[in-house]
N, CA, C and O atoms as CSV, one atom per row, in Angstrom:
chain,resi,resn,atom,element,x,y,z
A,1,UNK,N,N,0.840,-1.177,0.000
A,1,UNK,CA,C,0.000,0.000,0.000
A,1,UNK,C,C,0.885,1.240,0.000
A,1,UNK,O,O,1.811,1.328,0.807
A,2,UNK,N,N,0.648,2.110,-0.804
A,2,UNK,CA,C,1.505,3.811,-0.903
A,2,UNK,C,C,1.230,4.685,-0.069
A,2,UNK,O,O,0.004,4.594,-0.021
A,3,UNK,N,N,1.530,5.505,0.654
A,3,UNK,CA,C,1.259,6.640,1.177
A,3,UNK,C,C,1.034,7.932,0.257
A,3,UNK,O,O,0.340,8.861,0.672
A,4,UNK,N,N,1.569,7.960,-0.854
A,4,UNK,CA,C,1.418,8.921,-1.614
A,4,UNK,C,C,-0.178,8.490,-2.778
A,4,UNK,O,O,-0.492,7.420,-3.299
A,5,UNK,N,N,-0.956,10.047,-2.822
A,5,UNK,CA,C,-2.491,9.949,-2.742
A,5,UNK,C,C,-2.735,9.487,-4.125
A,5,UNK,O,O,-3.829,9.084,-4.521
A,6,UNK,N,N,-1.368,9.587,-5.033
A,6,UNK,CA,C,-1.718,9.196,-6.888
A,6,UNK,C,C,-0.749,7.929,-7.253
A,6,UNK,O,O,0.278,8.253,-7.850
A,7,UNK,N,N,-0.928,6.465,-6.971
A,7,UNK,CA,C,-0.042,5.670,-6.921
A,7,UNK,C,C,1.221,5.707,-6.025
A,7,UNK,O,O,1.307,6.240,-4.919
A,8,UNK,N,N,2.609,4.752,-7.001
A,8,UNK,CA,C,3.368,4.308,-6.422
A,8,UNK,C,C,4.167,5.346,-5.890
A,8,UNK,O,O,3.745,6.438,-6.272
A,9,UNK,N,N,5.144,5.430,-5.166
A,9,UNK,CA,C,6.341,6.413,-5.013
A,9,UNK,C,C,6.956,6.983,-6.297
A,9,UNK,O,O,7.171,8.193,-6.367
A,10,UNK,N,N,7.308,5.989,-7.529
A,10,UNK,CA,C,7.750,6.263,-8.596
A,10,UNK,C,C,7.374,7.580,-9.103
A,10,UNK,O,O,8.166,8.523,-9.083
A,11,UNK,N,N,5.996,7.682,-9.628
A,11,UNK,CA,C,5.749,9.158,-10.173
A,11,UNK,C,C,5.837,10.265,-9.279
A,11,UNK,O,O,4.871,10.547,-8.571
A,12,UNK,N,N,6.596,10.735,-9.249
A,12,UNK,CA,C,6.724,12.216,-8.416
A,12,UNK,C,C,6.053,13.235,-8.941
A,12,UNK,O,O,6.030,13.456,-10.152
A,13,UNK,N,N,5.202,14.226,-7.705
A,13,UNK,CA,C,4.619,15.309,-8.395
A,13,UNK,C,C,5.136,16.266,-7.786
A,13,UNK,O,O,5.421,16.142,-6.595
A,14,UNK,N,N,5.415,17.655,-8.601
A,14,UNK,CA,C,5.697,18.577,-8.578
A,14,UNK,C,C,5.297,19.429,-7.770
A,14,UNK,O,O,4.179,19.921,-7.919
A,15,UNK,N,N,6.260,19.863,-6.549
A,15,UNK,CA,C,5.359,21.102,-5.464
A,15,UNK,C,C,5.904,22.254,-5.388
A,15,UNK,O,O,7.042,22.524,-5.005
A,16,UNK,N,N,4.884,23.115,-5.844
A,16,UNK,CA,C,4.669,24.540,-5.970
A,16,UNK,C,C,5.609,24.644,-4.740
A,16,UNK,O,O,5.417,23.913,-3.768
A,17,UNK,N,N,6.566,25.491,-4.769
A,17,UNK,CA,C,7.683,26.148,-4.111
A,17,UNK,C,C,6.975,27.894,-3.410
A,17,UNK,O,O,7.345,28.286,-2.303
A,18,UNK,N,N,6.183,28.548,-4.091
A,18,UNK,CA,C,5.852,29.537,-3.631
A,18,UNK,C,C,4.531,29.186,-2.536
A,18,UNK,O,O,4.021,30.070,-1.848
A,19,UNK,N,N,4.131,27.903,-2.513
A,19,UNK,CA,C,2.892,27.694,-1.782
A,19,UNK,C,C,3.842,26.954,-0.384
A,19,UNK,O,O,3.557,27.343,0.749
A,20,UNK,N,N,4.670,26.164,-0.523
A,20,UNK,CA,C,5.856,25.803,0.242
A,20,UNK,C,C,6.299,27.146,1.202
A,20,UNK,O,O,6.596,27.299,2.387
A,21,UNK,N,N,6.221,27.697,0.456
A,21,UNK,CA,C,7.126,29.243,1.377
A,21,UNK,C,C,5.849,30.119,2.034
A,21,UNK,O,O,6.047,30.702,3.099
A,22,UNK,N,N,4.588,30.197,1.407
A,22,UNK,CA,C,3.407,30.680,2.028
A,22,UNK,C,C,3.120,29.992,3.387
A,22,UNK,O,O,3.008,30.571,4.468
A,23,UNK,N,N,3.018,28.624,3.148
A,23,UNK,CA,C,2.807,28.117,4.743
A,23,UNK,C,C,3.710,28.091,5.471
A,23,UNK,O,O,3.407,27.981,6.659
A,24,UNK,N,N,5.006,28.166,5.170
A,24,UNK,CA,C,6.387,27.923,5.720
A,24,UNK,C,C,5.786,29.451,6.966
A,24,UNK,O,O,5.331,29.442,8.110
A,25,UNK,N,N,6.095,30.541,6.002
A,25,UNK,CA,C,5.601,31.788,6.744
A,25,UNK,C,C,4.566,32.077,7.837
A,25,UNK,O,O,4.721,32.366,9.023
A,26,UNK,N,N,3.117,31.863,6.858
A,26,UNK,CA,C,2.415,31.478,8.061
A,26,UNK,C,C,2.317,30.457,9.407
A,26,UNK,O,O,1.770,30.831,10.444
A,27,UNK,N,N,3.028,28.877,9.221
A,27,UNK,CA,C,3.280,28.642,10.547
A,27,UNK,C,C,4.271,29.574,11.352
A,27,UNK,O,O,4.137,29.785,12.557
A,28,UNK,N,N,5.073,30.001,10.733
A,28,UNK,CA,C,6.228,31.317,11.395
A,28,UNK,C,C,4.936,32.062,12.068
A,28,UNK,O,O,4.864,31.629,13.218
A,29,UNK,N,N,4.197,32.726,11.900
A,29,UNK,CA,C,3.439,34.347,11.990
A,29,UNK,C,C,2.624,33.336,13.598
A,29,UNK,O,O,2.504,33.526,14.809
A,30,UNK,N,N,2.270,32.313,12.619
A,30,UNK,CA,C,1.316,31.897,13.916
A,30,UNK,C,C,1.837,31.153,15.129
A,30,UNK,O,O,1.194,31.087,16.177
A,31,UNK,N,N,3.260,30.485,14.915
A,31,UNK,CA,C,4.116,30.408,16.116
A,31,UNK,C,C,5.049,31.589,16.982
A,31,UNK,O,O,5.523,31.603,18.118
A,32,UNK,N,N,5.052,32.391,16.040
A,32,UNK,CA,C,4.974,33.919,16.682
A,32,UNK,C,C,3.904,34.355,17.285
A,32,UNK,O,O,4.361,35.228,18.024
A,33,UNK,N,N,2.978,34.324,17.422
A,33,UNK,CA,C,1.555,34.882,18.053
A,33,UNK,C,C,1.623,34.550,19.139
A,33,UNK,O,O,1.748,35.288,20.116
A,34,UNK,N,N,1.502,32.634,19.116
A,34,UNK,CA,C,1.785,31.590,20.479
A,34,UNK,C,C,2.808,32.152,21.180
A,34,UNK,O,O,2.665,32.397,22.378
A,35,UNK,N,N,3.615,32.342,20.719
A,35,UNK,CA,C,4.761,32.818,21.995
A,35,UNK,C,C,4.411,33.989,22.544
A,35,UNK,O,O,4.540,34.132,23.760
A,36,UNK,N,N,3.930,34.982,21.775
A,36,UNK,CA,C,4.273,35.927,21.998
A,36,UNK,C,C,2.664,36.370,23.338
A,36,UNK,O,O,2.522,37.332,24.093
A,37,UNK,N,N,1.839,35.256,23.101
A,37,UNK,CA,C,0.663,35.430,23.842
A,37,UNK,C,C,1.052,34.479,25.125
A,37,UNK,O,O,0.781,34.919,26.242
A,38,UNK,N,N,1.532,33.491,25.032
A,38,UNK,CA,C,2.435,33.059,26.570
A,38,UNK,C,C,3.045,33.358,27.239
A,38,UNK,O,O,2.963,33.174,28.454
A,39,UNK,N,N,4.602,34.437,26.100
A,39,UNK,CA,C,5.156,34.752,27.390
A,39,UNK,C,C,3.932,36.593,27.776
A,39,UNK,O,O,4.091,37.203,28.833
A,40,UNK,N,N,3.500,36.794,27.328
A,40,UNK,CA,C,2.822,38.306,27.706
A,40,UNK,C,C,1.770,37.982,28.855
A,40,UNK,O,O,1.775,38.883,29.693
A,41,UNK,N,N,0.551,36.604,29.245
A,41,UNK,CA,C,-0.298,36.397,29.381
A,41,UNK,C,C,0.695,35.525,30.803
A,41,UNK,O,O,0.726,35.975,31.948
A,42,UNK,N,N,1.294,34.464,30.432
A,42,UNK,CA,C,2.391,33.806,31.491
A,42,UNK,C,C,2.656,35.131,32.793
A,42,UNK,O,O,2.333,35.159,33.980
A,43,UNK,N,N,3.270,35.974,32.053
A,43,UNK,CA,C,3.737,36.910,32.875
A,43,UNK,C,C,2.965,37.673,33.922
A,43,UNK,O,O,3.138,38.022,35.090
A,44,UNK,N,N,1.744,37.810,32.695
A,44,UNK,CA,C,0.564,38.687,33.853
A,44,UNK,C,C,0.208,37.622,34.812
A,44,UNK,O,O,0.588,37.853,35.960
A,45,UNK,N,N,-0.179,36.947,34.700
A,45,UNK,CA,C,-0.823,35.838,35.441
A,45,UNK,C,C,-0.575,34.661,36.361
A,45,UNK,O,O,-1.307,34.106,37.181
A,46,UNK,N,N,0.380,34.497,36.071
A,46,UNK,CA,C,1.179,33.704,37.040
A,46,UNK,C,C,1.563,33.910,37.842
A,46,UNK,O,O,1.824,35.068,37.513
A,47,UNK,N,N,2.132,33.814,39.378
A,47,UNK,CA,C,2.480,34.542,39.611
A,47,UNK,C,C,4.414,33.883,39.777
A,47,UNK,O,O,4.495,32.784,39.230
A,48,UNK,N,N,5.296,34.183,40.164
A,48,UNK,CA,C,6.445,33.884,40.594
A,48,UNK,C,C,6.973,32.706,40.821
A,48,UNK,O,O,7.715,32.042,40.097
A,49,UNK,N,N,6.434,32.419,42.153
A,49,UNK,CA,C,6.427,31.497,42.870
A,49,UNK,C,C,5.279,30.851,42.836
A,49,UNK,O,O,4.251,31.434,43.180
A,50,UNK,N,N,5.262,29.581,42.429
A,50,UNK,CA,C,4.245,28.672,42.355
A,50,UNK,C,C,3.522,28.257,44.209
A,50,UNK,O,O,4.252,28.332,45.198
A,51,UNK,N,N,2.492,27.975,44.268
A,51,UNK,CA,C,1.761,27.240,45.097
A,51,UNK,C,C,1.127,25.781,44.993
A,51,UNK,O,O,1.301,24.748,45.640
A,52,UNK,N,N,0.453,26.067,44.092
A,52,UNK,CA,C,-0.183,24.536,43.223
A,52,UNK,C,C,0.675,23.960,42.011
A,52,UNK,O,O,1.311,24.822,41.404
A,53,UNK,N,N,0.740,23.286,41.777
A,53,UNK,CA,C,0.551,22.377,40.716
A,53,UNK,C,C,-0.131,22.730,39.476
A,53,UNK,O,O,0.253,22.817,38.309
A,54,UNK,N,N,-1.214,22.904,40.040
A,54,UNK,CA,C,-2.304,23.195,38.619
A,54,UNK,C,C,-2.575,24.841,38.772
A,54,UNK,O,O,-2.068,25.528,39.659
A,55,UNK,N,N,-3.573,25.390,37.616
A,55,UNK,CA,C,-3.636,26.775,37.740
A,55,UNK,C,C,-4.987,26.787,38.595
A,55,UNK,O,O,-5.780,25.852,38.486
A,56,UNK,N,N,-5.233,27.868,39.449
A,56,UNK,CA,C,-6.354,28.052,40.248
A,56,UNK,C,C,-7.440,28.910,39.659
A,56,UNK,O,O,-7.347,29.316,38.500
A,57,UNK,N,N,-8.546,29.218,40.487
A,57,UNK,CA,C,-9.663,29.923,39.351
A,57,UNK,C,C,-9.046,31.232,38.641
A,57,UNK,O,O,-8.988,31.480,37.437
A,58,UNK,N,N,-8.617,31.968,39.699
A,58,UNK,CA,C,-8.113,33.280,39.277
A,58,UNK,C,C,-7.261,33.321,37.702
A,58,UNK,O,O,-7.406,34.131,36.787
A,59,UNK,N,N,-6.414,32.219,37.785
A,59,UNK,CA,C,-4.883,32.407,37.309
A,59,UNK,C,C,-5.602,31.767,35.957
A,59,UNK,O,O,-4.919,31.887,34.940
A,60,UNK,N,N,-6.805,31.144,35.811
A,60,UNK,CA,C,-7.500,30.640,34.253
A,60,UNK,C,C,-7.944,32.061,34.423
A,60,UNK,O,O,-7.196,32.912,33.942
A,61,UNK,N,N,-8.859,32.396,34.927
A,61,UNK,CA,C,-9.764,33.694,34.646
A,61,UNK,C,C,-8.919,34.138,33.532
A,61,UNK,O,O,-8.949,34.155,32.301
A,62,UNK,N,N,-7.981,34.567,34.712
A,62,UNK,CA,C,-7.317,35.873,34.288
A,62,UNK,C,C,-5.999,35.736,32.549
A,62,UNK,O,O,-5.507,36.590,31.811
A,63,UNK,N,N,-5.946,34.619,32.587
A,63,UNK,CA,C,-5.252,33.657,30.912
A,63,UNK,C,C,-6.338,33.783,30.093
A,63,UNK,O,O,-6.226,34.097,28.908
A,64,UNK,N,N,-7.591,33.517,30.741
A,64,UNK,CA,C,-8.906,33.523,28.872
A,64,UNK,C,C,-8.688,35.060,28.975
A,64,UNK,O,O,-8.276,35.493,27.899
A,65,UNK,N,N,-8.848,36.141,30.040
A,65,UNK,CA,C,-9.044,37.219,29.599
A,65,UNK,C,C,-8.171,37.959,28.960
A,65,UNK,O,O,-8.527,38.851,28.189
A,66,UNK,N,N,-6.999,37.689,29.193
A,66,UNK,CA,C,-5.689,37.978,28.668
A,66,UNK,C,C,-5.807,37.152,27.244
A,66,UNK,O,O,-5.624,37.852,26.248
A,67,UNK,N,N,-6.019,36.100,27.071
A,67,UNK,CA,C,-5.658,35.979,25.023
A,67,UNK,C,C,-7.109,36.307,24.631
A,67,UNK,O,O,-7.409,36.004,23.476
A,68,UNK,N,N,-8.055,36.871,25.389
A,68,UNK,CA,C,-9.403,37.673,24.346
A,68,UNK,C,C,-8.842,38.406,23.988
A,68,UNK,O,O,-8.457,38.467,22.820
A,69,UNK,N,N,-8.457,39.703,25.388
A,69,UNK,CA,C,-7.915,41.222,25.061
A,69,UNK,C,C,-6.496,41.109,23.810
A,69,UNK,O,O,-6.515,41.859,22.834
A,70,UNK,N,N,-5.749,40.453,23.941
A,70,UNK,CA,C,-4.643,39.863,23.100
A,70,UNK,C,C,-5.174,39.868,21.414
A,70,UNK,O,O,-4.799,40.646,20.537
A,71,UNK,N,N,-5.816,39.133,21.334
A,71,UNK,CA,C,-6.912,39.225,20.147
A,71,UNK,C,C,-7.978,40.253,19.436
A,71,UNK,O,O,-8.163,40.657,18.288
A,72,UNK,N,N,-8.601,40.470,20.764
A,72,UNK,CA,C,-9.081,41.679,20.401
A,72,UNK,C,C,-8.193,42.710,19.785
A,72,UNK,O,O,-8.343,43.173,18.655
A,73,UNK,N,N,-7.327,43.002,20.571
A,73,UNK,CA,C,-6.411,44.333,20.207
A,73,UNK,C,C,-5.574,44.065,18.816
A,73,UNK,O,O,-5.143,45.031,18.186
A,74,UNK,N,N,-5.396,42.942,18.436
A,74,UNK,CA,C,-4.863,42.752,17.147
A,74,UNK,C,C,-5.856,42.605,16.164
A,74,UNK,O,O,-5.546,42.918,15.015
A,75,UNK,N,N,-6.951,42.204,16.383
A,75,UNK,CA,C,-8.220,42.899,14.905
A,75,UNK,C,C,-8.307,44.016,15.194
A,75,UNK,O,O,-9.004,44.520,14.313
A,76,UNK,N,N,-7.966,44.931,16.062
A,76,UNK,CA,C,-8.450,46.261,16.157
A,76,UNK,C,C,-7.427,47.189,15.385
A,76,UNK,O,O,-7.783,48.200,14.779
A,77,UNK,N,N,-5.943,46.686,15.478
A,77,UNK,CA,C,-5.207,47.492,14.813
A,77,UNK,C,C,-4.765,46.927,13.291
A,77,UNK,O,O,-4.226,47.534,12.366
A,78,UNK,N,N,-5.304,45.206,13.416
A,78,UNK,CA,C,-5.645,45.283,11.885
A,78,UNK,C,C,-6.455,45.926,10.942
A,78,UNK,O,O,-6.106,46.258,9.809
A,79,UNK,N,N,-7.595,46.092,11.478
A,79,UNK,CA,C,-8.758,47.104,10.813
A,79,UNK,C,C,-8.239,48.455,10.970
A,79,UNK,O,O,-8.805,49.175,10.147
A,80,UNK,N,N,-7.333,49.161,11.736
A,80,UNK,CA,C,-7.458,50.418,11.417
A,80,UNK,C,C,-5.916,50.361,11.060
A,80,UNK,O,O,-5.308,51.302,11.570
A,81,UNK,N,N,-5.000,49.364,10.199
A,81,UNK,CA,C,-4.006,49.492,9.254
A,81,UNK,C,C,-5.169,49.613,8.160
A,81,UNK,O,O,-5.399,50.639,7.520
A,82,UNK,N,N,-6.026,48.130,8.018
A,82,UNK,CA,C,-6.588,48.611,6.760
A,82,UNK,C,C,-7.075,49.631,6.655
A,82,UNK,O,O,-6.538,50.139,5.671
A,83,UNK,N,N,-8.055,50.554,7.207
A,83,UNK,CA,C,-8.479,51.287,6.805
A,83,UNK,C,C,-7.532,52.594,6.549
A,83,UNK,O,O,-7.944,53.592,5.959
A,84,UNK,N,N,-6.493,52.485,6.959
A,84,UNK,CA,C,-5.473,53.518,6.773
A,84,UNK,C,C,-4.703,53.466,5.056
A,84,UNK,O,O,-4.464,54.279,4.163
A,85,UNK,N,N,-4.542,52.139,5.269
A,85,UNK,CA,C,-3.957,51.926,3.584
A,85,UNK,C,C,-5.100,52.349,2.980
A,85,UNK,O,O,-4.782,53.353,2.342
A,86,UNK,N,N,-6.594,52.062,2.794
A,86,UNK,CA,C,-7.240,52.636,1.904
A,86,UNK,C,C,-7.764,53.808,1.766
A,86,UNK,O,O,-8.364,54.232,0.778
A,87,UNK,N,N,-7.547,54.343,2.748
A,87,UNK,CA,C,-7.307,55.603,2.651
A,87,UNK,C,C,-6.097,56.395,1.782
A,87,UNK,O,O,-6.264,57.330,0.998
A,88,UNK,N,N,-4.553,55.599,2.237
A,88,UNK,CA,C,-3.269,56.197,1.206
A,88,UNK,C,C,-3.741,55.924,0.007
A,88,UNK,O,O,-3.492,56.644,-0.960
A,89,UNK,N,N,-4.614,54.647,-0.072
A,89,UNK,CA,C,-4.553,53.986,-1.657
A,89,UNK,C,C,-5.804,55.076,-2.370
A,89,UNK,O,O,-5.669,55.477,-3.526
A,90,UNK,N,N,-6.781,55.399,-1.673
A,90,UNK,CA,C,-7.794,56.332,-2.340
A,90,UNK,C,C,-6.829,57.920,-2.824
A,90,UNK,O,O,-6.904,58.468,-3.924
A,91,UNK,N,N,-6.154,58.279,-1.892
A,91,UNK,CA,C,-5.337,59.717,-1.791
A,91,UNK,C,C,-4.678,59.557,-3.360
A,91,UNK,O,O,-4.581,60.493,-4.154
A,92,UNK,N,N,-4.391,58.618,-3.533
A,92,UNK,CA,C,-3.143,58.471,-4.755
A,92,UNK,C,C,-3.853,58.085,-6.070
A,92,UNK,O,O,-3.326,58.167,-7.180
A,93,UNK,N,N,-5.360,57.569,-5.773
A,93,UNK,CA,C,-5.885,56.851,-7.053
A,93,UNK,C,C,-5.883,55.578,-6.650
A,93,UNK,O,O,-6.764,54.939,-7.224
A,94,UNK,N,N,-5.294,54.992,-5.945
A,94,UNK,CA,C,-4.965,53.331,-6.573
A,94,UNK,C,C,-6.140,52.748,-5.844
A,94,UNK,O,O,-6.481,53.035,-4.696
A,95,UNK,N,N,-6.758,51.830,-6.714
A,95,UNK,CA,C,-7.807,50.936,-6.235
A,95,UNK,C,C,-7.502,49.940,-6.124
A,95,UNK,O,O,-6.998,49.322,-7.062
A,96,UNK,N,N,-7.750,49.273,-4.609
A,96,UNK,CA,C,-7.401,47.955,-4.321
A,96,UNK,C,C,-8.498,47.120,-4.687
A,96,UNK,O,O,-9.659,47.491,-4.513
A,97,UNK,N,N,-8.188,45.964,-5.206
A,97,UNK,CA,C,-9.093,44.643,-5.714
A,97,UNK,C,C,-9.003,43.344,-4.241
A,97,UNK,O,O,-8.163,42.563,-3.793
A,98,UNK,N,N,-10.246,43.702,-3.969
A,98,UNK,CA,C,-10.566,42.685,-2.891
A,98,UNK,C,C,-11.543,41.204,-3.784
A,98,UNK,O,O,-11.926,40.234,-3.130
């Protein structure tokens, strides 16, 4: 039995190199996020010195509320990049194709 989804191993198919480098990137962007929402959210919330083992009510509370606000605040300044570029892009003429 093959693992590969069009027959034997023999025929090799050809992989798009620019779609290779698109996800390459995006797992980058989105293992950047993860960190960057652990150590920011870790920090608030945790505290120092451990007591338990596990996290207590507070120390979840206060982690969901920390990667909402985390989230939140990054659609917020995504929408007002976009709306800023289309704004430069209206100033100049250029129409963006969505």
């Amino acid at each position: 039995m093959s693992f590969y989804p069009f027959g034997s191993g023999g025929s090799q198919q050809t992989v798009n190199q620019h779609n290779v480098a698109l996800a390459e990137q995006e797992l980058e962007m989105v293992t950047d996020t993860f960190y960057r929402i652990v150590s920011s959210c870790y920090q608030k919330c945790i505290p120092p010195k451990y007591i338990d083992s596990e996290l207590n009510k507070g120390e979840s509370v206060c982690i969901d509320r920390c990667v909402s606000k985390f989230f939140e605040v990054n659609q917020r300044i995504g929408e007002s990049l976009q709306k800023k570029g289309q704004q430069a892009a209206g100033a100049t003429g250029f129409q963006q194709s969505q």
